[in-house]
TORVOMAR-536475 format. One record per residue: x negated, y, z of N, C-alpha, C in turn; residue number from 1; residue in one letter. Coordinates in steps of 0.05 Angstrom, whole numbers, plus 5000, padded with zeros to 4 digits. Atoms other than C-alpha are relative to their C-alpha. Layout:
BEGIN
+------+------+------+------+------+------+------+------+------+-----+----+
:   nu :   nv :   nw :  cau :  cav :  caw :   cu :   cv :   cw :   i : aa :
+------+------+------+------+------+------+------+------+------+-----+----+
:    X :    Y :    Z :    X :    Y :    Z :    X :    Y :    Z : NUM :  A :
...
+------+------+------+------+------+------+------+------+------+-----+----+
This chain:
BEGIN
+------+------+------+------+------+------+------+------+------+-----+----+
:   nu :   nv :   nw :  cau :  cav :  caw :   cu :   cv :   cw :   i : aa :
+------+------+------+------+------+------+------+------+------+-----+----+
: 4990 : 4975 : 4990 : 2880 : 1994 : 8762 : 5004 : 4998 : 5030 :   1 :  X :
: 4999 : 4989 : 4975 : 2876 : 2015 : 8834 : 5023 : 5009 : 5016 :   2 :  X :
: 4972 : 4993 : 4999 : 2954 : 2010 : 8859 : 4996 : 4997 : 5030 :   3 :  X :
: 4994 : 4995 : 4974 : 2972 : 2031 : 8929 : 5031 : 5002 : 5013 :   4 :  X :
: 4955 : 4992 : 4996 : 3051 : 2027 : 8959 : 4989 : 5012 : 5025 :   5 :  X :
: 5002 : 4985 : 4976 : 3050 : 2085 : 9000 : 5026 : 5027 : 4994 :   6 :  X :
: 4988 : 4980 : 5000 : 3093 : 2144 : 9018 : 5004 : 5019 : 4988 :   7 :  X :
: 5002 : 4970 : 5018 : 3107 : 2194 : 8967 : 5018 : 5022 : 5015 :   8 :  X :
: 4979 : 4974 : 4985 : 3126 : 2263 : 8994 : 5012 : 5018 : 4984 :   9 :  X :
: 4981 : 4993 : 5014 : 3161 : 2280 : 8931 : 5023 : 4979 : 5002 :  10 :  X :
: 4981 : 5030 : 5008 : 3203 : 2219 : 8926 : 5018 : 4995 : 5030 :  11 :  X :
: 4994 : 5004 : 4977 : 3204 : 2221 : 8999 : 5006 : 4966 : 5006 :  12 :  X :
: 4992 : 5024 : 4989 : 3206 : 2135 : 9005 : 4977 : 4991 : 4997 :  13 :  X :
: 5026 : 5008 : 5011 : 3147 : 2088 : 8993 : 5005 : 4993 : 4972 :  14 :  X :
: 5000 : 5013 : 5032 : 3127 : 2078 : 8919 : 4972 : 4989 : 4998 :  15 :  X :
: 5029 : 5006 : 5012 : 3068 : 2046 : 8879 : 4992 : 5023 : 4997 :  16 :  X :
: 5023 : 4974 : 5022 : 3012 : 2098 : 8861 : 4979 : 4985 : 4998 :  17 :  X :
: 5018 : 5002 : 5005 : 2950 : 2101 : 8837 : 4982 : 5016 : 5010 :  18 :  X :
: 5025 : 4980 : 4995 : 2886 : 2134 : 8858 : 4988 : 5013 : 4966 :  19 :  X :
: 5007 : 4982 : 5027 : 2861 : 2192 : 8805 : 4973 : 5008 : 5020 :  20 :  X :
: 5026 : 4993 : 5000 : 2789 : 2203 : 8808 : 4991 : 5022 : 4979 :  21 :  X :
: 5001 : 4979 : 5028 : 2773 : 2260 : 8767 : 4984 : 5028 : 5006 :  22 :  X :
: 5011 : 4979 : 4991 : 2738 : 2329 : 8761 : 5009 : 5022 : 4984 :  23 :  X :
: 4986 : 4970 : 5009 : 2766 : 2395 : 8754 : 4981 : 5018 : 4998 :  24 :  X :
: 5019 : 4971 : 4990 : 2734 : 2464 : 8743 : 5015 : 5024 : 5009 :  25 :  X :
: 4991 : 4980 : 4991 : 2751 : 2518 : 8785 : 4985 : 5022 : 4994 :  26 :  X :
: 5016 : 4969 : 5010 : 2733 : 2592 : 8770 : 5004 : 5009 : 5020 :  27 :  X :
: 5003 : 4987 : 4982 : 2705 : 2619 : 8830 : 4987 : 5023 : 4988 :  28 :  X :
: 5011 : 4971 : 5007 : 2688 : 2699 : 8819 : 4988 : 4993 : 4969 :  29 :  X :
: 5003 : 5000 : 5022 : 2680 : 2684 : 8744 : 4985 : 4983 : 4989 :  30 :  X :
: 5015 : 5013 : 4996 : 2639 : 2628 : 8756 : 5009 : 4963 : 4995 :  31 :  X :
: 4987 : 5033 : 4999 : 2663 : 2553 : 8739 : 4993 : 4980 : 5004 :  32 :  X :
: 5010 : 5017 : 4984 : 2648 : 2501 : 8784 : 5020 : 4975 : 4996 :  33 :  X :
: 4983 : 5031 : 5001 : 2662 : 2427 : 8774 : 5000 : 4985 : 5026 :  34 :  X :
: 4988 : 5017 : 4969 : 2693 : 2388 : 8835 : 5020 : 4970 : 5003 :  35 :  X :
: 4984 : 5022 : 5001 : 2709 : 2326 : 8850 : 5033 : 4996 : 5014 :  36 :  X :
: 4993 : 4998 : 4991 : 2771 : 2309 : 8862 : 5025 : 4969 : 4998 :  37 :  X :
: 4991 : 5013 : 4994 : 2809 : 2257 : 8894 : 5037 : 4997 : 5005 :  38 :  X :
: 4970 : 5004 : 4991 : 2886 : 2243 : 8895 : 5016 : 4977 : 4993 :  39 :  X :
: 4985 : 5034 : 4995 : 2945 : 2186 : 8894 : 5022 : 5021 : 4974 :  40 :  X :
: 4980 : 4990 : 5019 : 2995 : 2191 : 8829 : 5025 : 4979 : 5001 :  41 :  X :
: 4977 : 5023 : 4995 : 3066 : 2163 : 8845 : 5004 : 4993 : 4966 :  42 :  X :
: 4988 : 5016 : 5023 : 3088 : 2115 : 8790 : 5021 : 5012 : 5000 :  43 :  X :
: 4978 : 4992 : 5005 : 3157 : 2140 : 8800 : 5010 : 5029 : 4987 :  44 :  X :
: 5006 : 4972 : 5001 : 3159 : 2205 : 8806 : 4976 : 5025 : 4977 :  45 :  X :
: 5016 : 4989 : 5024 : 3103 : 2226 : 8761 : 4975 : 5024 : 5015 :  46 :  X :
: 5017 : 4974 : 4989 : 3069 : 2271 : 8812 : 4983 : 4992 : 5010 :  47 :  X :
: 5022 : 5000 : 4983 : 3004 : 2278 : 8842 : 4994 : 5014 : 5032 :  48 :  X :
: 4998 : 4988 : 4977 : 2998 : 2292 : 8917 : 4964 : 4979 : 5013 :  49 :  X :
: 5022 : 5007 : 4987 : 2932 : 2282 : 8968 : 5012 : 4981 : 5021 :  50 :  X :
: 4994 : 5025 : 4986 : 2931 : 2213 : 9000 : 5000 : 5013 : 5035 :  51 :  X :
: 5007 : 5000 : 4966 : 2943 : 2221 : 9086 : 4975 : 4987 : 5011 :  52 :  X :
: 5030 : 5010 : 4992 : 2877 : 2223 : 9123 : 4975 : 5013 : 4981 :  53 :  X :
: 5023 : 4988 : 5024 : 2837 : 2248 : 9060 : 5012 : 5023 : 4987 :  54 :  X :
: 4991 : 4971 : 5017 : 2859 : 2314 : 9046 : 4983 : 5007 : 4974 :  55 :  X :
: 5024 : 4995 : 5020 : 2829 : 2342 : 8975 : 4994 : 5032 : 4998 :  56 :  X :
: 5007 : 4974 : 4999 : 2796 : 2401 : 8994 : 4979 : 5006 : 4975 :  57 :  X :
: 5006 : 4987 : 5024 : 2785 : 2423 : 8926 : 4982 : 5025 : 5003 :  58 :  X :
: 5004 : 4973 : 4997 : 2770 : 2495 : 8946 : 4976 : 5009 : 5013 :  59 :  X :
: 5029 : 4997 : 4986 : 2718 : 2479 : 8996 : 4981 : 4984 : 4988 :  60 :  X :
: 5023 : 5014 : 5013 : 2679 : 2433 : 8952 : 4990 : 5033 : 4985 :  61 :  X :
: 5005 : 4984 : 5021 : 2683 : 2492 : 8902 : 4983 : 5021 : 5010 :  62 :  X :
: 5011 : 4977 : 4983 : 2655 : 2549 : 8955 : 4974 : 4990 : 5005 :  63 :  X :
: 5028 : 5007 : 4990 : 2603 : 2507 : 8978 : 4975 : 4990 : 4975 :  64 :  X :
: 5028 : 4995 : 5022 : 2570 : 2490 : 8900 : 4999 : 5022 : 4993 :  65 :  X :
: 5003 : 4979 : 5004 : 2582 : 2561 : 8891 : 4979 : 5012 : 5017 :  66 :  X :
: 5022 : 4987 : 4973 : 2540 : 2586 : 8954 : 4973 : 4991 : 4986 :  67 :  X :
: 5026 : 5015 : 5009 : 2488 : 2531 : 8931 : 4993 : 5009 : 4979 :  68 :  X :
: 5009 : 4990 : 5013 : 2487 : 2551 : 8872 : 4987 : 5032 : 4986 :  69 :  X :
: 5008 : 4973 : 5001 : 2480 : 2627 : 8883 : 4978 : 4999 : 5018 :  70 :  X :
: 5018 : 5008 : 4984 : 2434 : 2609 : 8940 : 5015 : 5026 : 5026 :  71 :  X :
: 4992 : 4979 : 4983 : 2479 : 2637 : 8988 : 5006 : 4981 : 5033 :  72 :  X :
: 4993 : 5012 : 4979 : 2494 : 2611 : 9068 : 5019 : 4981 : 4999 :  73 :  X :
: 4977 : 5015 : 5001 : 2538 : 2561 : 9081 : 5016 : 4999 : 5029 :  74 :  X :
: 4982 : 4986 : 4964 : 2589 : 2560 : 9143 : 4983 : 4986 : 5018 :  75 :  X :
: 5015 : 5015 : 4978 : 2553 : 2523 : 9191 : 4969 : 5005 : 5002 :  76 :  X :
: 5026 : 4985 : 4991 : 2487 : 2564 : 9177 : 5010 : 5020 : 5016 :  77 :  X :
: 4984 : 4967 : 4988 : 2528 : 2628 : 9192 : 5001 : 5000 : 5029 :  78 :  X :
: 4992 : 5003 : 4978 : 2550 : 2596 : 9250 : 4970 : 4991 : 5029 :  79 :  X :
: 5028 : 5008 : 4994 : 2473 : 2575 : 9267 : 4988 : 5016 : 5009 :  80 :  X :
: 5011 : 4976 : 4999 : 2445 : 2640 : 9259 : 5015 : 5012 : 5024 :  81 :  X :
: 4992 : 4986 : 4980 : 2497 : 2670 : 9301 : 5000 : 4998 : 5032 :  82 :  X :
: 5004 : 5013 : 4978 : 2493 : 2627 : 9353 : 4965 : 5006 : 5009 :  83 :  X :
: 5022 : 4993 : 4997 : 2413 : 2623 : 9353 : 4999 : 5032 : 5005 :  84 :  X :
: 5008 : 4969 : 4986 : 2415 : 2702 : 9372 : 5017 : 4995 : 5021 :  85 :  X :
: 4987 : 5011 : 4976 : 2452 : 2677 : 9424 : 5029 : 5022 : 5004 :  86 :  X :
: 4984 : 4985 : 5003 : 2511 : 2715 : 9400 : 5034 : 4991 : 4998 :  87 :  X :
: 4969 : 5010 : 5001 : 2592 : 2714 : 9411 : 5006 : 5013 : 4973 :  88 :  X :
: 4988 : 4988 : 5034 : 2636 : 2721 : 9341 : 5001 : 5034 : 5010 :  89 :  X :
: 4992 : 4969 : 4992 : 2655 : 2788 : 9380 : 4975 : 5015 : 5004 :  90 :  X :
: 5029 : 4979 : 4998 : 2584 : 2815 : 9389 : 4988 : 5000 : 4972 :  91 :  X :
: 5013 : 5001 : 5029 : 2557 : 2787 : 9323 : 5009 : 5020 : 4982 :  92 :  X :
: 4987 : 4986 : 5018 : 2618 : 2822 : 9289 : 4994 : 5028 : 5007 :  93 :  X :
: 5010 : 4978 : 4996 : 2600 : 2889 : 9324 : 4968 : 5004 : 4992 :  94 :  X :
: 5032 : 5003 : 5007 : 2529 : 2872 : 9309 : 4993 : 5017 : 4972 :  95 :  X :
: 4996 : 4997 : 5039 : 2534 : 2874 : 9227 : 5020 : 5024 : 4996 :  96 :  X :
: 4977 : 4979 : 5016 : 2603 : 2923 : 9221 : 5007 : 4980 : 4985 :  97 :  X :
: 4980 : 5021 : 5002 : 2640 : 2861 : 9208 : 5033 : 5004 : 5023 :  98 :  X :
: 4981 : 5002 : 4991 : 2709 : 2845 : 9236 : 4997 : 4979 : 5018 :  99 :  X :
: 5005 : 5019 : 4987 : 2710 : 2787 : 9292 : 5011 : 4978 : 4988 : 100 :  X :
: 4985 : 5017 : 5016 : 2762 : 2753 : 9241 : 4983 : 4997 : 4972 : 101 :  X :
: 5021 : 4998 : 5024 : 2716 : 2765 : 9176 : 4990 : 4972 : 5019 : 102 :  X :
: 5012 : 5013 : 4985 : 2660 : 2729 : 9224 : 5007 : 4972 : 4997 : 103 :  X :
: 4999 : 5020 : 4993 : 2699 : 2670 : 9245 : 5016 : 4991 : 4975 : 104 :  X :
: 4995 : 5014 : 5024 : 2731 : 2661 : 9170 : 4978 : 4993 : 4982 : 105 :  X :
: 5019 : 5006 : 5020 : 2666 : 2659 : 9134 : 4995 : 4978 : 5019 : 106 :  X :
: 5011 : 5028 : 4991 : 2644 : 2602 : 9195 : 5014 : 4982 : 4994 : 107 :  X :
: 4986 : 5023 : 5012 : 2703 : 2563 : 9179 : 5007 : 5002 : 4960 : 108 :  X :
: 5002 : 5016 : 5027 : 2690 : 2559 : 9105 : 5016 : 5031 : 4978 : 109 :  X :
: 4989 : 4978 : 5024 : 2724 : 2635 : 9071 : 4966 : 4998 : 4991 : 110 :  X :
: 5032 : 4995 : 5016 : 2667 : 2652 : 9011 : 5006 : 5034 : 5007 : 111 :  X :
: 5019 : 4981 : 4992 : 2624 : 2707 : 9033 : 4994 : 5021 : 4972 : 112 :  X :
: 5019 : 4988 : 5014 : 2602 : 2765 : 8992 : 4978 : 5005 : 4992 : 113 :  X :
: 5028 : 5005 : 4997 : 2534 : 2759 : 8970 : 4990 : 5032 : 5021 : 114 :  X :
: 5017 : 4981 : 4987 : 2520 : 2835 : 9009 : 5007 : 4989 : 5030 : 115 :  X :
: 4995 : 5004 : 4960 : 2556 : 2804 : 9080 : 4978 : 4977 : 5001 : 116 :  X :
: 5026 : 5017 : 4995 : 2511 : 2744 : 9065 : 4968 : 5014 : 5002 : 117 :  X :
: 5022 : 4978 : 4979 : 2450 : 2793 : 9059 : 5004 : 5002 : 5023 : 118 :  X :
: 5003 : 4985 : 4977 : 2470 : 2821 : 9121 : 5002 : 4975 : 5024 : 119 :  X :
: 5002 : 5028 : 4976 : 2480 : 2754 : 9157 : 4967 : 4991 : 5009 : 120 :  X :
: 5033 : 5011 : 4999 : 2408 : 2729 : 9137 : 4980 : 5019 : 5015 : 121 :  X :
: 5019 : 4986 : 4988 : 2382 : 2786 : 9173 : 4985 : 4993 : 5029 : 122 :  X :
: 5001 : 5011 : 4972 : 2389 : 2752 : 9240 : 4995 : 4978 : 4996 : 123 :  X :
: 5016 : 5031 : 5005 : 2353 : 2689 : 9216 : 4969 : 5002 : 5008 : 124 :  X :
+------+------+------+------+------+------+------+------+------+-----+----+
């Protein structure tokens, strides 16, 4: 077993844990996506919390096999495209009839509607 003495932020002191390797399914839009996921289980305490340094972004694994698997953009195309038209979030978002906040939440990782993704791919 895989024991670590580190800081629990329930316990608030250092305890033994463990690393949990494991995979969850999340139901994105009705859709259930398996994700890996990584966290530390205090021996004491009984709880599971994300080790410091390795956050478990659960949510963004889950958005991004969802995209893949709908065959939809991912943030850093969005942000590709937008750029390659040689475009600011604030022009892009006037561009489409987007918001400049929409815009810069789908580049940092919000899931997209498949019609705003249509309308992204247009400027590819």
């Amino acid at each position: 077993m895989d024991q670590i003495f580190v800081c629990c932020p329930n316990c608030e002191r250092k305890q033994w844990t463990r690393r949990i390797d494991e995979q969850r399914i999340l139901n994105i839009r009705s859709d259930d996506i398996e994700v890996n996921v990584h966290l530390l289980y205090c021996l004491t305490c009984h709880e599971e919390f994300e080790e410091n340094g390795n956050p478990c972004n659960e949510l963004d694994e889950a958005y991004r096999k969802y995209r893949a698997k709908h065959g939809m953009l991912q943030p850093e195309q969005i942000v590709e495209i937008r750029e390659k038209a040689e475009l600011s979030r604030e022009e892009f978002a006037k561009t489409t009839g987007m918001t400049t906040t929409e815009v810069r939440s789908y580049e940092l990782g919000s899931l997209q509607e498949k019609e705003v993704d249509e309308l992204i791919r247009k400027f590819r």
